[in-house]
ZAVEXTI-426631 format. One record per residue: residue in one letter; z, x, y of N, C-alpha, C in turn. Coordinates in pm, whole numbers, plus 50000, padded with zeros to 5 digits. Each point is the difference from the previous one (the first is absolute). Layout:
% ZAVEXTI-426631
(A; (Z; X; Y); (Z; X; Y); (Z; X; Y))
...
***
This chain:
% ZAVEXTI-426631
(X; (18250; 26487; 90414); (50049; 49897; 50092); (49928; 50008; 50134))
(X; (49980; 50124; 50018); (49898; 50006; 50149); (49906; 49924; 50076))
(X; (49913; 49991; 49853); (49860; 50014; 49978); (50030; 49788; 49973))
(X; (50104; 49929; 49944); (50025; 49869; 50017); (50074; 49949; 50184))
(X; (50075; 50112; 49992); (50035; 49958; 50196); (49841; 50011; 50096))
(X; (49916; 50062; 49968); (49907; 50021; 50087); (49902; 49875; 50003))
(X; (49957; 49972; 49821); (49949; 49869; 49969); (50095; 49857; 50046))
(X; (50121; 49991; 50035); (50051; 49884; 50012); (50000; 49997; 50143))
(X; (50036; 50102; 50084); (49995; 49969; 50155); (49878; 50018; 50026))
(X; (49857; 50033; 49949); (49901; 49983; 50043); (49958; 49894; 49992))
(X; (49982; 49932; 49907); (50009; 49851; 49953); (50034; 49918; 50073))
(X; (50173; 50002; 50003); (50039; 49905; 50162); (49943; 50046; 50133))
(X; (49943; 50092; 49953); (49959; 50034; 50211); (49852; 49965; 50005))
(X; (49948; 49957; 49878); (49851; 49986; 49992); (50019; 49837; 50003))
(X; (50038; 49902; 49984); (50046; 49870; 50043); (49993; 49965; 50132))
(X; (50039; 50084; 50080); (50003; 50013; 50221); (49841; 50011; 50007))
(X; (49954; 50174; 49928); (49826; 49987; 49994); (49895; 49872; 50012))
(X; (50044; 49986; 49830); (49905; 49864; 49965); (50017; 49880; 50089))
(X; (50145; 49962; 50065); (50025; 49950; 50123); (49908; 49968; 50117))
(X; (49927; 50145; 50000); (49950; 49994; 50156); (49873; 49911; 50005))
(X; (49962; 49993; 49849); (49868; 49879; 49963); (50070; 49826; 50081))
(X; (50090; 49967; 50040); (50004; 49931; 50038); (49985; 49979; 50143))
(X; (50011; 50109; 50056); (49948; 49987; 50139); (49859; 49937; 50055))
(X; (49979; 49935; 50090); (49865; 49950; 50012); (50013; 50126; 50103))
(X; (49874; 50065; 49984); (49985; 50092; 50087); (49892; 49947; 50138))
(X; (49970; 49922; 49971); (49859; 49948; 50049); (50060; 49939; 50156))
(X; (50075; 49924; 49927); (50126; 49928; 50106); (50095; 50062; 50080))
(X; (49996; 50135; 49960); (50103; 50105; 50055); (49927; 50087; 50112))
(X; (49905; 49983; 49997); (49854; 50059; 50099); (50000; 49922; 50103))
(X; (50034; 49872; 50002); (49984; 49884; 50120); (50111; 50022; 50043))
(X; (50082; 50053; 50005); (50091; 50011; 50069); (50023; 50079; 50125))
(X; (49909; 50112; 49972); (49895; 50083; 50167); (49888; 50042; 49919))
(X; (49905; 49864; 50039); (49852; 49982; 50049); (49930; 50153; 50046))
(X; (50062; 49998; 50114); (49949; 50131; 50074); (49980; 50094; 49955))
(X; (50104; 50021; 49891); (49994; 50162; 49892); (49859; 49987; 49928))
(X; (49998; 49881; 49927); (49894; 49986; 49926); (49860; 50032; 50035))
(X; (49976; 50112; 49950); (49824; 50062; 50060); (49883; 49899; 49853))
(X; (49881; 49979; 50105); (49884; 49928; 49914); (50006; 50073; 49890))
(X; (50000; 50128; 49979); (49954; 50055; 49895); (50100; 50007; 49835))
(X; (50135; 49973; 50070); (50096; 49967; 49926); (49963; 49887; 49852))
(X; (50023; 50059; 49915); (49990; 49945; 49865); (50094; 49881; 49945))
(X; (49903; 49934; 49941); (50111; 49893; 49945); (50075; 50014; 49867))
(X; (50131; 49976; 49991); (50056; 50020; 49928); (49975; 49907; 49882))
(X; (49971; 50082; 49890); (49991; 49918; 49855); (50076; 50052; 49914))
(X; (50031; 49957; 49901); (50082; 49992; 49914); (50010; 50114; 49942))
(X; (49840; 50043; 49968); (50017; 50197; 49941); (50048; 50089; 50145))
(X; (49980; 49968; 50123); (50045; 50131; 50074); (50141; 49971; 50028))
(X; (50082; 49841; 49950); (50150; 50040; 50006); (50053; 50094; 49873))
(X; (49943; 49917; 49894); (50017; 50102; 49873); (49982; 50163; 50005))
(X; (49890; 50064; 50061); (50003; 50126; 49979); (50100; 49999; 50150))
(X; (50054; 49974; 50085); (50088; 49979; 50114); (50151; 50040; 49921))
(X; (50001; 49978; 49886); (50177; 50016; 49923); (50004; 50118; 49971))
(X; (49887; 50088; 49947); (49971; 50110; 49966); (50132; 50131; 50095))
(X; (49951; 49973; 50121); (50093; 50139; 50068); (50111; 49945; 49956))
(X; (50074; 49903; 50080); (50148; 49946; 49939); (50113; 50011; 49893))
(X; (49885; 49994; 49895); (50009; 50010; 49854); (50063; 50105; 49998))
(X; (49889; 50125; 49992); (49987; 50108; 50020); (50138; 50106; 50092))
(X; (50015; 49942; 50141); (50157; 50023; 50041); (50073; 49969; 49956))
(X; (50010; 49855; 49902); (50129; 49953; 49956); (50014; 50124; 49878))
(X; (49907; 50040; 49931); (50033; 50071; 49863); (50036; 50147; 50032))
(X; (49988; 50065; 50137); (50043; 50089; 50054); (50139; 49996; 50007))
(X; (50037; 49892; 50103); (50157; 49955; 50038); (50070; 50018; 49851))
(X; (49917; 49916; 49896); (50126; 49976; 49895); (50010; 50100; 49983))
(X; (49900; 50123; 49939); (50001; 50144; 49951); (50114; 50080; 50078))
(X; (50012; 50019; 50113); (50070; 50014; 50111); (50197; 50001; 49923))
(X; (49958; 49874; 49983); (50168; 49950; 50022); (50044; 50015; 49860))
(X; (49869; 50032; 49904); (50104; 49973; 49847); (49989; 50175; 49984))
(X; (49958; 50052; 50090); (50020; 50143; 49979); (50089; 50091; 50073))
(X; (50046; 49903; 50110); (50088; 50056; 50086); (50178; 49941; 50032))
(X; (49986; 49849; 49930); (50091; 49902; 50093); (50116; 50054; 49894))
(X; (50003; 50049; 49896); (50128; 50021; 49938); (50025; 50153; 50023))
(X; (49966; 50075; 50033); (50013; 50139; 50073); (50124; 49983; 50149))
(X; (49938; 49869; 50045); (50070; 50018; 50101); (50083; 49904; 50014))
(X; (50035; 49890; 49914); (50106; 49883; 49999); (49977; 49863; 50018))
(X; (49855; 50009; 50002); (49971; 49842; 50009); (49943; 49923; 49878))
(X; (49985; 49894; 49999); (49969; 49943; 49891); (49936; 49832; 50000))
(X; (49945; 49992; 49868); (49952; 49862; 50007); (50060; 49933; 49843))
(X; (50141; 49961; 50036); (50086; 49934; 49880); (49920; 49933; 49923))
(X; (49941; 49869; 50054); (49927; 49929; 49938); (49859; 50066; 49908))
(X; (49918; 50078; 50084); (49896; 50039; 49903); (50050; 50105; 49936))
(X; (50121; 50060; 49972); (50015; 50083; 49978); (50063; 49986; 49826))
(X; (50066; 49885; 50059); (50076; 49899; 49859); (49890; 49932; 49895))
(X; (49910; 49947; 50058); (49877; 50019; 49918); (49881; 50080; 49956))
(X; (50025; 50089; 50047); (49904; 50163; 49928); (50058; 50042; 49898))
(X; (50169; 50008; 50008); (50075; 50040; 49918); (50095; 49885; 49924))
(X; (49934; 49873; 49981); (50055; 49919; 49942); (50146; 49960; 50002))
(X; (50083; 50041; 50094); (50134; 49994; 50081); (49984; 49878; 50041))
(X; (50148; 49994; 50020); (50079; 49851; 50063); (49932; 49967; 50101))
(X; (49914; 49901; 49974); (49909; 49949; 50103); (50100; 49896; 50129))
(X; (50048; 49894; 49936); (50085; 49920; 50087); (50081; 50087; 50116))
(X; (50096; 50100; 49950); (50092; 50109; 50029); (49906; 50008; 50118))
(X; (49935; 50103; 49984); (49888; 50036; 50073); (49980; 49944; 50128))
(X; (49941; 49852; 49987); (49998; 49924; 50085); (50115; 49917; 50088))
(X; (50086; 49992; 49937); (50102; 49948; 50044); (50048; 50043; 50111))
(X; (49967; 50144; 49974); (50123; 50132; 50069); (49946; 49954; 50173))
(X; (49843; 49964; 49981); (49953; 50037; 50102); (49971; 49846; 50150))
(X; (49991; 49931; 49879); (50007; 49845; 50051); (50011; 49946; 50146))
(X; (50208; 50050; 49989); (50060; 49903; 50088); (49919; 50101; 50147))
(X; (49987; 50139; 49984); (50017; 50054; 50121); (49852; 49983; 50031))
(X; (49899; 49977; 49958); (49820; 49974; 49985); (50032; 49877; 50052))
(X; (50112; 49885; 49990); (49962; 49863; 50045); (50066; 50008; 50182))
(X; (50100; 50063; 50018); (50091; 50038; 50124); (49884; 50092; 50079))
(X; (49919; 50150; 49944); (49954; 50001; 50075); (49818; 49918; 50060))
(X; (49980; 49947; 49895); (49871; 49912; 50045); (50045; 49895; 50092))
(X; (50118; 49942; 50018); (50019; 49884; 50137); (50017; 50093; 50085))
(X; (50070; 50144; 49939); (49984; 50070; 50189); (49917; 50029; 50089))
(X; (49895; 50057; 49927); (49838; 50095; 50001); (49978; 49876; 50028))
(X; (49962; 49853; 49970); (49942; 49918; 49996); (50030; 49945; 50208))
(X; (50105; 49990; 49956); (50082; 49942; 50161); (49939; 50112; 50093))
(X; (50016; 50099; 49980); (49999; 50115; 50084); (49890; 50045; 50076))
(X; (49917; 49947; 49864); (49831; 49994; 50041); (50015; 49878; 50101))
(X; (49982; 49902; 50015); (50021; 49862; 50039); (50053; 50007; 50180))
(X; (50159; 50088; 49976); (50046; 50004; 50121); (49896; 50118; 50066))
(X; (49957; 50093; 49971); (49919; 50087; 50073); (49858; 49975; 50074))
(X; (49929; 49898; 49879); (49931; 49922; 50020); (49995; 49889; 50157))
(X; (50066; 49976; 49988); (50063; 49867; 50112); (50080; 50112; 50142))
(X; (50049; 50130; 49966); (49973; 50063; 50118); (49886; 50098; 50062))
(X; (49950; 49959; 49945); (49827; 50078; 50072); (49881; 49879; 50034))
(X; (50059; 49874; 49985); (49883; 49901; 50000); (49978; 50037; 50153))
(X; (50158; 49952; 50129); (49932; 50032; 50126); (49912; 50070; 50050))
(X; (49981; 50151; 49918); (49972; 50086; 50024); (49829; 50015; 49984))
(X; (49994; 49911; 49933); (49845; 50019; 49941); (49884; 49890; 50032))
(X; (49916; 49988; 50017); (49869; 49899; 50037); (50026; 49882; 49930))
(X; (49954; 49876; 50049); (49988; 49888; 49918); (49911; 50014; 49924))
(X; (49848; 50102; 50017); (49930; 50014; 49873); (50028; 50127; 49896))
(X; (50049; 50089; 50055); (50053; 50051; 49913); (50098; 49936; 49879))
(X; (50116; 49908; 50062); (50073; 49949; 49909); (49928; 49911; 49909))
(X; (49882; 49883; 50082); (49956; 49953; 49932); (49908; 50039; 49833))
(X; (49934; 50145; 50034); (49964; 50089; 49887); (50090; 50000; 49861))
(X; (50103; 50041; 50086); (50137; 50038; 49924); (50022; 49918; 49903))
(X; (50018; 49853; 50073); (50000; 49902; 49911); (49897; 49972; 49889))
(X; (49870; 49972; 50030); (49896; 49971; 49929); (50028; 50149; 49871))
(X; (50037; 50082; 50063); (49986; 50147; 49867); (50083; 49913; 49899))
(X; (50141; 49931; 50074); (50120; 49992; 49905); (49953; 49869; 49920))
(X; (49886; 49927; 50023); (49929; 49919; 49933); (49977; 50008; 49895))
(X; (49884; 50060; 50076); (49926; 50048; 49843); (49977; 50096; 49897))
(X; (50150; 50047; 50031); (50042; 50106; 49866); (50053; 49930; 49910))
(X; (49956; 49960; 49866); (50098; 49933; 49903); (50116; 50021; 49952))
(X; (50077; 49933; 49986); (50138; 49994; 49953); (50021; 50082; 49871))
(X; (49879; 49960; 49908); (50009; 50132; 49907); (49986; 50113; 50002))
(X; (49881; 50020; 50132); (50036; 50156; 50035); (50087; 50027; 50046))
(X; (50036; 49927; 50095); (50166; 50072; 50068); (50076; 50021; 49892))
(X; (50026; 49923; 49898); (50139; 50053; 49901); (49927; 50085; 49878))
(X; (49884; 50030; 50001); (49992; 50054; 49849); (49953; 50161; 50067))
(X; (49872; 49997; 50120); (50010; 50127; 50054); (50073; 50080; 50079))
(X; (50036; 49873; 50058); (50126; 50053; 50165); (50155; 50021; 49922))
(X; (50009; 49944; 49875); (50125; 50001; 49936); (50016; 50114; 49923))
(X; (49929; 49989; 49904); (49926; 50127; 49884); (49961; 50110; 50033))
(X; (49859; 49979; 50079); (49910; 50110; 49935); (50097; 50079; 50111))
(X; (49976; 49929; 50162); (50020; 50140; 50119); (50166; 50067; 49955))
(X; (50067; 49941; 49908); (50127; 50076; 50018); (49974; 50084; 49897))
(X; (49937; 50004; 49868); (49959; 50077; 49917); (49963; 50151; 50077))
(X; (49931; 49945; 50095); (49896; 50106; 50072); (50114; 50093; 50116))
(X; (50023; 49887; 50026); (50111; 50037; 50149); (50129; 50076; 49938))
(X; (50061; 49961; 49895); (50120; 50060; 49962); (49995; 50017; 49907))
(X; (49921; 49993; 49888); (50049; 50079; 49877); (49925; 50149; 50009))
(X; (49824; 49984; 50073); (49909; 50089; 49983); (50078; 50063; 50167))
(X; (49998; 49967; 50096); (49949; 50102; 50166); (50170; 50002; 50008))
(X; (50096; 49919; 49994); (50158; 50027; 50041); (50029; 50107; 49910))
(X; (49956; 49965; 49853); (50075; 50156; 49914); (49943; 50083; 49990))
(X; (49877; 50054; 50043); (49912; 50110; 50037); (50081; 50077; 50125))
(X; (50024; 49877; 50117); (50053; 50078; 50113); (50137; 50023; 49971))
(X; (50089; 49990; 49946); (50171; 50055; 49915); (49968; 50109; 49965))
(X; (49891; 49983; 49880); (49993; 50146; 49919); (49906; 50104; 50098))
(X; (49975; 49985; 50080); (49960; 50117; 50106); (50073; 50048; 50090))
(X; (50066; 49915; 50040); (50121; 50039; 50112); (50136; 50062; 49938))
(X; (50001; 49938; 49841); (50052; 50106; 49934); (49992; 50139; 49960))
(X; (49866; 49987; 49963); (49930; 50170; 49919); (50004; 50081; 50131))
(X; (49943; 49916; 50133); (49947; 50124; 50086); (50134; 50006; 50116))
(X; (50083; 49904; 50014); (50112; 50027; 50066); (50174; 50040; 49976))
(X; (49969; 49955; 49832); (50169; 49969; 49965); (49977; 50097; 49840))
(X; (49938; 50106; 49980); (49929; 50023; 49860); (50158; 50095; 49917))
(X; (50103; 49987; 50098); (50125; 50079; 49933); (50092; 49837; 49957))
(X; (49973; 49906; 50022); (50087; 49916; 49990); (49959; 49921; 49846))
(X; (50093; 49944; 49937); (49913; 49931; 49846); (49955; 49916; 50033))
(X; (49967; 49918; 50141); (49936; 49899; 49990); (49983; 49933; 50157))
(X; (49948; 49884; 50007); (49981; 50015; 50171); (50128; 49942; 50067))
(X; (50016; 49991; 50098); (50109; 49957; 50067); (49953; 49864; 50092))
(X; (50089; 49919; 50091); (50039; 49890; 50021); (49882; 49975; 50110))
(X; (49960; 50167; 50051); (49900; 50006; 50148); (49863; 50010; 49944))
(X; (49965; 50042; 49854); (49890; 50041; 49919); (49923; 49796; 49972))
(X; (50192; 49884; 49985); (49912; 49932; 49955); (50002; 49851; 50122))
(X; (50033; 50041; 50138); (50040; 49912; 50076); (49865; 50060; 50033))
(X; (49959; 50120; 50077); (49881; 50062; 50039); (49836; 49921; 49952))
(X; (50005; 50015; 49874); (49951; 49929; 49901); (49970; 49858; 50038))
(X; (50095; 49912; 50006); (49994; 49854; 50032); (49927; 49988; 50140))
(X; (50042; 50095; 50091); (49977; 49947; 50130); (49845; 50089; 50002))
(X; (49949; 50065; 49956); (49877; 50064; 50028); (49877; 49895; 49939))
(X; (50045; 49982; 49822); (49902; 49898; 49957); (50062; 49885; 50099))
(X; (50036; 49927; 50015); (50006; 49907; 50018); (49950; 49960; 50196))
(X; (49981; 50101; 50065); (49896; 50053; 50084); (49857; 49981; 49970))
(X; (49927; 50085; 49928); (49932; 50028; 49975); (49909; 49884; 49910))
(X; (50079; 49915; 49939); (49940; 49888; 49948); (50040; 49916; 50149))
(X; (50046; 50016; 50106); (49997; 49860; 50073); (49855; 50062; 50092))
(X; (49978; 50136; 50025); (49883; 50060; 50040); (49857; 49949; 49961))
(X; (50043; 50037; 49877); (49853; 49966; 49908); (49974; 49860; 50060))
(X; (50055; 49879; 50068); (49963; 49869; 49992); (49929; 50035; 50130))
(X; (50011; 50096; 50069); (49887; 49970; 50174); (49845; 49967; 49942))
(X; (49897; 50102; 49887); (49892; 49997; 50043); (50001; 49849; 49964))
(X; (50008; 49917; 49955); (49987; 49862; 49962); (50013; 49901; 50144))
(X; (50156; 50064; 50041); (50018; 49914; 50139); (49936; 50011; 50112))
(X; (49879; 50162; 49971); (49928; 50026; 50108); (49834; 49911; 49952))
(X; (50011; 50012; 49935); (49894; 49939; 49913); (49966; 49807; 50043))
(X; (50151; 49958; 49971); (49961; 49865; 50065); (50021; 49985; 50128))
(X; (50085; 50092; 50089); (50066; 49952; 50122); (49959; 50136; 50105))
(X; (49880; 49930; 50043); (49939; 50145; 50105); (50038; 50020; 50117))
(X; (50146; 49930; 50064); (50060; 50067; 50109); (50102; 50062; 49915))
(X; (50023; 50138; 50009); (50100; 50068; 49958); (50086; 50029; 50091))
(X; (50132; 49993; 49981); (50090; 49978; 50121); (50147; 50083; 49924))
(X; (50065; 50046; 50070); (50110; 50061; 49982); (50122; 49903; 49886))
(X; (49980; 49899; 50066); (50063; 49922; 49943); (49932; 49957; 49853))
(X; (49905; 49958; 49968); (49941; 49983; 49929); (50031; 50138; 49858))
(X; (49993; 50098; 50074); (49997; 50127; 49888); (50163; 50007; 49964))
(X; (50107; 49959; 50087); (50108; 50011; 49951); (50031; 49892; 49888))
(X; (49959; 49870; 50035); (50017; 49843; 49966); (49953; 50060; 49818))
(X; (49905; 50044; 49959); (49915; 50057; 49858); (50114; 50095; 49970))
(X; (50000; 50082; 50072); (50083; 50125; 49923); (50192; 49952; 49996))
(X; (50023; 49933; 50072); (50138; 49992; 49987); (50025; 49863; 49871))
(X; (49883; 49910; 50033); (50023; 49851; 49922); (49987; 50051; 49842))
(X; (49932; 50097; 50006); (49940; 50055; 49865); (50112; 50093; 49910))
(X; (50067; 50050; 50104); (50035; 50116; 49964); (50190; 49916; 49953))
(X; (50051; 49910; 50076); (50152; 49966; 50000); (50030; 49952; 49828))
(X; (49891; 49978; 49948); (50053; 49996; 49853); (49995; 50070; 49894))
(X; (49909; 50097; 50066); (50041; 50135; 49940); (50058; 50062; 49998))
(X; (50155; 50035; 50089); (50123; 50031; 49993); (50080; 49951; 49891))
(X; (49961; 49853; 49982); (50099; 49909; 49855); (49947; 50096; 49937))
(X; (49876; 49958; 49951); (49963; 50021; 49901); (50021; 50146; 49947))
(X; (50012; 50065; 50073); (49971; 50173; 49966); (50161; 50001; 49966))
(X; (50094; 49932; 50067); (50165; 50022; 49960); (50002; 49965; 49868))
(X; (49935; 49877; 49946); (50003; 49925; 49895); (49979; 50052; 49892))
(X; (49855; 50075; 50008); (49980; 50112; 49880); (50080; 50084; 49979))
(X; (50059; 50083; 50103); (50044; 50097; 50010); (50124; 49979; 49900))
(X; (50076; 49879; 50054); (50153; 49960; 49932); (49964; 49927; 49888))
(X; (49909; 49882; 49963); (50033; 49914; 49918); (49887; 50057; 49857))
(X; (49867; 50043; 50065); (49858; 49985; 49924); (49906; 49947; 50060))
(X; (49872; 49988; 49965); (49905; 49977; 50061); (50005; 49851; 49939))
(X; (50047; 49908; 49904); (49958; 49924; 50051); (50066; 49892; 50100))
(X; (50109; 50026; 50023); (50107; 49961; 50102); (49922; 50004; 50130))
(X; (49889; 50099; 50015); (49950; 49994; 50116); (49901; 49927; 49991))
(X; (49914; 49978; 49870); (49868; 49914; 49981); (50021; 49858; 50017))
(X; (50150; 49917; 49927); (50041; 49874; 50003); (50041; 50009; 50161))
(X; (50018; 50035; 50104); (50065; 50003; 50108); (49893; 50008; 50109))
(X; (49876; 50031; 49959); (49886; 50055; 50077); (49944; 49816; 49932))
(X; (49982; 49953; 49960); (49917; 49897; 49895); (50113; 49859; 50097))
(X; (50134; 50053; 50006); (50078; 49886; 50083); (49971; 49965; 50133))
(X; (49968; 50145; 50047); (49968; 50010; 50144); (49904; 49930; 50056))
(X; (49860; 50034; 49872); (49877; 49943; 50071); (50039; 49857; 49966))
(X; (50111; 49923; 49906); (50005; 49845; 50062); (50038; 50010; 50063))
(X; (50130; 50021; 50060); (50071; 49965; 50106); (49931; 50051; 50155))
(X; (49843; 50063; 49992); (49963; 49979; 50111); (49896; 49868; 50039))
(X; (49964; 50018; 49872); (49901; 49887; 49991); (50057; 49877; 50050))
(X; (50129; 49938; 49917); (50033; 49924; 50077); (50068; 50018; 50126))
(X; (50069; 50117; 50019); (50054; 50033; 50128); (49903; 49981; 50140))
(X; (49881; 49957; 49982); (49909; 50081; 50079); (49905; 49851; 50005))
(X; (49999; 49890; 49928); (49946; 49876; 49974); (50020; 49925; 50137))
***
């Protein structure tokens, strides 16, 4: 059954991958001119292709990660889990639904309201960037990578890695982790992925400003609290359908 959980969530997380072929990258460069050095290469079709390669490659880490660790420590993925092992698939899904649809309008709003309190705060070209990014990212990437792959990565592979460590190396008399092993957890990944978004924002937006570094790490980071509760209580994919709601409800939130 392992060895089918590893093939089925790699699969769905390789869907976000193949995703990123829709980006015009070319178009994503005009967005700061200035970065762009002469010597800079044009993007063709083979250097996005071998471009999936690392991704890939992390995503099959993450899954390895989580189908070797996430039932050690209490988490789970109902849905792929019901189909590795040919289990009540509906069941499965059901369980996880209503609370994946409740928290994607939250994460979704939440993003939205946070959004709309840092606009004062920030440049008219900065925001303007902002916007053009929220352009020309496709809608299919937002829900198949931003939905899929990063929670695959974010919470099945880096959230249950960090449980089962804060277990082994802090809690190693207890049968299992406790409430601080998996709140700890939520709020660190979910940091750390709003982190990861600076070199990009430094990348298009070359006044770096206080505000600016909070605006990335906090906007990034507020739905990763759902989401990390979501796994934690419902399954991962309660957090994937809820992460997939979000990026509509900013899209249009944000229109």
């Amino acid at each position: 059954m392992a060895k089918r959980l590893f093939l089925i969530l790699f699969s769905f997380g390789m869907t976000g991958v193949i995703s990123l072929l829709f980006i015009d990258y070319q178009a994503l460069m005009t967005i700061a001119p200035a970065r762009v050095r002469p010597d800079t290469p044009v993007i063709t079709t083979s250097l996005t292709l071998l471009s999936l390669i690392q991704p890939a490659l992390i995503l099959a880490l993450a899954v390895f990660v989580g189908v070797a660790l996430a039932h050690r420590v209490g988490l789970s993925a109902p849905f792929a889990e019901a189909l590795a092992g040919r289990g009540d698939i509906r069941s499965a899904l059901k369980r996880q639904t209503l609370a994946g649809l409740i928290g994607g309008l939250a994460g979704g709003a939440s993003v939205v309201f946070v959004s709309l309190l840092f606009r004062p705060f920030l440049s008219f070209e900065t925001l303007d960037r902002i916007d053009k990014l929220g352009k020309l990212l496709p809608l299919p990437t937002r829900l198949l990578y931003g939905g899929i792959t990063e929670e695959v990565l974010l919470r099945w592979g880096f959230m249950t890695l960090l449980v089962w460590l804060a277990w082994r190396l802090l809690q190693r008399k207890r049968p299992g982790p406790t409430r601080v092993s998996f709140i700890s957890a939520i709020l660190v990944s979910s940091v750390v992925f709003g982190t990861g978004h600076l070199p990009l924002a430094f990348f298009l937006i070359p006044q770096v400003t206080l505000a600016l570094i909070l605006y990335v790490i906090i906007v990034n980071s507020v739905f990763g609290f759902i989401a990390g509760y979501l796994y934690w209580k419902k399954g991962l994919e309660a957090a994937v359908l809820a992460h997939m709601l979000a990026h509509l409800v900013m899209v249009f939130g944000s229109a």
